[in-house]
C-alpha positions, -999 to 999 in steps of 0.1 A, spaced: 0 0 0 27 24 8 42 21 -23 18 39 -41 34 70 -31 74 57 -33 86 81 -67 101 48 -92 135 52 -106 139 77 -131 154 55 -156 124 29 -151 101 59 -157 122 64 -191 122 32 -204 83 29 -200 79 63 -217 100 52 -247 84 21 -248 52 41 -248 61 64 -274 78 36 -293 45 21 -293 25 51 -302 51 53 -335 42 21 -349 4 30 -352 9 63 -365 34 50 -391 3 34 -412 -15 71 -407 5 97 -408 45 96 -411 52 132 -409 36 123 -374 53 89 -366 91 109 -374 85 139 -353 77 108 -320 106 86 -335 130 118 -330 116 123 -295 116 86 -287 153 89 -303 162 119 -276 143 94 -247 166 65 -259 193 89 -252 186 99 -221 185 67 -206 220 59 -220 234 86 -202 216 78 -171 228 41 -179 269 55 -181 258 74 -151 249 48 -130 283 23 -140 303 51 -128 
């Protein structure tokens, strides 16, 4: 019950929202593509991010 309120680990909260957005690509792909790039390049700057939190974390 308490951990409802515990905050999650910022790179488990990335890799949900790329997977997410990653998800949310694929359907626009059959739509509208102009659409579906514009997500892949911010899925691409997600992907990113959790890299550097990755490196971050080794050190």
């Amino acid at each position: 019950m308490f951990g409802l309120f515990r905050k999650k680990d910022p790179l488990s909260e990335l890799q949900k929202k790329y997977e997410k957005t990653m998800a949310e690509v694929h359907k626009l792909s059959h739509v509208n593509r102009k659409k579906a790039d514009l997500l892949m390049a911010e899925a691409d700057n997600i992907a990113r991010q959790i890299e550097a939190l990755k490196k971050a974390k080794n050190r």
